[in-house]
C-alpha atoms as an extended CHARMM CRD file, in Angstrom:
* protein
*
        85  EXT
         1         1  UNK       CA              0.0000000000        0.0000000000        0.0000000000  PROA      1               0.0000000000
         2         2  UNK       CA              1.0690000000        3.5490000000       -1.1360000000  PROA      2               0.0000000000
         3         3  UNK       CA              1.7760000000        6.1590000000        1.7960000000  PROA      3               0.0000000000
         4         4  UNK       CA             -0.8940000000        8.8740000000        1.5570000000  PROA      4               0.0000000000
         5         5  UNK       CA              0.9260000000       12.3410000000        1.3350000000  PROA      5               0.0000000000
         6         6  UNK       CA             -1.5780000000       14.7990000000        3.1030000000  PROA      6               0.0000000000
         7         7  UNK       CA              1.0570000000       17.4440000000        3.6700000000  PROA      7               0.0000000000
         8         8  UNK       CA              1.2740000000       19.0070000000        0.0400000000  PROA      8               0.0000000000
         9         9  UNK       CA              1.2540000000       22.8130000000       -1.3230000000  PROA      9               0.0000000000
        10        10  UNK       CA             -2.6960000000       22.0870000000       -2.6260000000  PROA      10              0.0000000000
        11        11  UNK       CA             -4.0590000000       21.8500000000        0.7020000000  PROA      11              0.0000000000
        12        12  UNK       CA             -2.2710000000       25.0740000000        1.8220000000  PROA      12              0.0000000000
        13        13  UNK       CA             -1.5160000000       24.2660000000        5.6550000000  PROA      13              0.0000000000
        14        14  UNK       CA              0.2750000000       26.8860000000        8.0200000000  PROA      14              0.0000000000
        15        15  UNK       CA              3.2980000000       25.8940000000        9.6440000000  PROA      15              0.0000000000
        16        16  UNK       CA              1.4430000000       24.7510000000       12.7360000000  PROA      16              0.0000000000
        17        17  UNK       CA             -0.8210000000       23.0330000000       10.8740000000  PROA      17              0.0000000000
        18        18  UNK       CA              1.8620000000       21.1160000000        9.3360000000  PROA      18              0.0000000000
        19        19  UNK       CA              3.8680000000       20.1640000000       12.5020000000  PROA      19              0.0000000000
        20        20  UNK       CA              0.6250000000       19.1260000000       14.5960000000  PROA      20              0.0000000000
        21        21  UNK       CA             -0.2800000000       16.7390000000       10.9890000000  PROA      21              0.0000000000
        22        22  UNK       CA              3.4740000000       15.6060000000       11.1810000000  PROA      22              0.0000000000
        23        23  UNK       CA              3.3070000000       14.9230000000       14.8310000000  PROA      23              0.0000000000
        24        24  UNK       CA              0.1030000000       12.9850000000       14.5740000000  PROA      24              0.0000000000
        25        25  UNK       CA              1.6360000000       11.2550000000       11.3630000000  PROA      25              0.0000000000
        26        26  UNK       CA              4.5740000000       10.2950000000       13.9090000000  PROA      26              0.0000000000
        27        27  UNK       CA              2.4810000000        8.8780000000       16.2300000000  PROA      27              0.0000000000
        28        28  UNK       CA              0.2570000000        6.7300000000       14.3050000000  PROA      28              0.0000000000
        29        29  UNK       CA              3.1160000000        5.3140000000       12.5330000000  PROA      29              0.0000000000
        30        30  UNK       CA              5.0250000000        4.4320000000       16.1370000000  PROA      30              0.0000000000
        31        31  UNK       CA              2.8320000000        4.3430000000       19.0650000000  PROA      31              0.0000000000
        32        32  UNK       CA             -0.8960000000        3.5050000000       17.7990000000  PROA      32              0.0000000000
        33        33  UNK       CA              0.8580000000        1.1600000000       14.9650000000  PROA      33              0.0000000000
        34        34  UNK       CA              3.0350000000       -1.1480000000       17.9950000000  PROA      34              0.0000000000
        35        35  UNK       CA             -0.4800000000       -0.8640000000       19.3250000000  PROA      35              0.0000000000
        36        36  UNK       CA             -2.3470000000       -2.4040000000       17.1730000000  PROA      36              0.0000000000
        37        37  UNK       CA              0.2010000000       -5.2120000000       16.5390000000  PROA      37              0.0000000000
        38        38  UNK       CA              0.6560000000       -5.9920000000       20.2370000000  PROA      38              0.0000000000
        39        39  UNK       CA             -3.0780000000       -6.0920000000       21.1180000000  PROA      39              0.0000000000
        40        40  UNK       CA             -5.0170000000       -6.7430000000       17.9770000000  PROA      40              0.0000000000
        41        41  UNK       CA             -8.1610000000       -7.3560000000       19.6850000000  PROA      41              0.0000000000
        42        42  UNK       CA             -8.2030000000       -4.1810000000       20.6500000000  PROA      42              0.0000000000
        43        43  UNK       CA             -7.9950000000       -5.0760000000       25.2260000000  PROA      43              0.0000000000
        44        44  UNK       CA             -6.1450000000       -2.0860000000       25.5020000000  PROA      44              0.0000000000
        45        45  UNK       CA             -8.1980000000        1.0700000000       23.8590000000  PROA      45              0.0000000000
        46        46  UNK       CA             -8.0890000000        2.9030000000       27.2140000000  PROA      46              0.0000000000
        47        47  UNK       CA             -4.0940000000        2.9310000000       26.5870000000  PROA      47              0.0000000000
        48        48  UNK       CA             -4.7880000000        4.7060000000       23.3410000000  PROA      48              0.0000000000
        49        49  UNK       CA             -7.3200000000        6.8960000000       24.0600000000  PROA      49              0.0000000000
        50        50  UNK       CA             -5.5630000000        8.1970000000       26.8360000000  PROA      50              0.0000000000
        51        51  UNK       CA             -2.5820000000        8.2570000000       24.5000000000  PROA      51              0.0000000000
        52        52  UNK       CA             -4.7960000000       10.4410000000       21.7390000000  PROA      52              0.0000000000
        53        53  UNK       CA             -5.2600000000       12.9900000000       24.4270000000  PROA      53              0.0000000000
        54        54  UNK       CA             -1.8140000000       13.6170000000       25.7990000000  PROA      54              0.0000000000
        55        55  UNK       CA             -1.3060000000       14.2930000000       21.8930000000  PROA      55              0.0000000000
        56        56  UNK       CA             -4.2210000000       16.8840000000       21.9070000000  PROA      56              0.0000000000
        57        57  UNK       CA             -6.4550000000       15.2230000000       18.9700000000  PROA      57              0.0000000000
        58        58  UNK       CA             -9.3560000000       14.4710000000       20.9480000000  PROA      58              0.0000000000
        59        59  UNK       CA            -12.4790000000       17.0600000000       20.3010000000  PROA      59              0.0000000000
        60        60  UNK       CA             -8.9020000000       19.6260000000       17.7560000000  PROA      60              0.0000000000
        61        61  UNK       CA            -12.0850000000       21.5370000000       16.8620000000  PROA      61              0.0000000000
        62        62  UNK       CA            -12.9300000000       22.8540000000       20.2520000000  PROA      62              0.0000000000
        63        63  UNK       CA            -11.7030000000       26.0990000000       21.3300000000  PROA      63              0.0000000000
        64        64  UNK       CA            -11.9150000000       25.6220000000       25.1960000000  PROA      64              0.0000000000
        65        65  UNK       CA             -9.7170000000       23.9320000000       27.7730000000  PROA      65              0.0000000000
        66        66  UNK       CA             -6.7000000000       22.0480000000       26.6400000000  PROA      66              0.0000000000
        67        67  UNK       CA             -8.1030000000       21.6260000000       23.1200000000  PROA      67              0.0000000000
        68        68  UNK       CA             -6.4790000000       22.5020000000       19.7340000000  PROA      68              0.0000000000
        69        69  UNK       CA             -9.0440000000       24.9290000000       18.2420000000  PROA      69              0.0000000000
        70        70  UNK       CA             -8.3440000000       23.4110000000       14.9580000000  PROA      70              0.0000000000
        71        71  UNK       CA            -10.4850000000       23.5850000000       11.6610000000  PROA      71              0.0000000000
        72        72  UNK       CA            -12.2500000000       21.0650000000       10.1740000000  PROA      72              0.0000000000
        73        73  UNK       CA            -10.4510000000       20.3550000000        7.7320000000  PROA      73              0.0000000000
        74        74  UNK       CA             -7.3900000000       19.6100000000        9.9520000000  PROA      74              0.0000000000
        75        75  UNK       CA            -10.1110000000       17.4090000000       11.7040000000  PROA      75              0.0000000000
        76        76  UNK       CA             -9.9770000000       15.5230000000        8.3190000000  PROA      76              0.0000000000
        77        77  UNK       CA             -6.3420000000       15.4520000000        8.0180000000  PROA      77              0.0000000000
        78        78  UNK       CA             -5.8290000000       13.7200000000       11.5390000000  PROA      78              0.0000000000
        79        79  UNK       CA             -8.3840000000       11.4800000000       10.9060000000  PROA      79              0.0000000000
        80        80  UNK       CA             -7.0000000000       10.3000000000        7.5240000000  PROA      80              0.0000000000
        81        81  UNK       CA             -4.1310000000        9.6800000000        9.7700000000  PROA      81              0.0000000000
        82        82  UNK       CA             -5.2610000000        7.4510000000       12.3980000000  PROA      82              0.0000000000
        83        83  UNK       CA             -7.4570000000        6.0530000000        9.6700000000  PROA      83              0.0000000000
        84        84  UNK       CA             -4.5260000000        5.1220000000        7.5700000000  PROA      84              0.0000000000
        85        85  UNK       CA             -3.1510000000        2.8290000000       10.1680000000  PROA      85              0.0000000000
């Protein structure tokens, strides 16, 4: 399977837009990836979850508290991300 490049010069991201897509990208590729392979049943989704919010992806739209603020279509991007592992 072909990488999906998300981080282009069509989608016109800022520079923090690109470094919180790269981080997530880092992420998913490391820590939800190991994950998956170590508990493919999925016992440990409390682990990741917990994991998704020390990252600062869960609710990016929301502008209150320890959320992002993001826009939606950065809400896409991430999860094309997590969807692509």
């Amino acid at each position: 399977m072909n990488p999906i490049n998300l981080i282009c010069k069509k989608i016109n991201l800022s520079t923090t837009e690109t470094l919180i897509l790269d981080s997530v990208k880092k992420f998913t590729r490391n820590e939800l990836k190991k994950n998956i392979i170590n508990h493919p049943y999925g016992n440990n989704t409390r682990e990741i979850y917990k994991s998704f919010g020390d990252l600062g992806v869960l609710g990016p739209t929301i502008k209150t508290g320890n959320c992002l603020g993001l826009s939606y279509k950065m809400y896409g991007l991430i999860a094309k991300e997590i969807e692509y592992i």
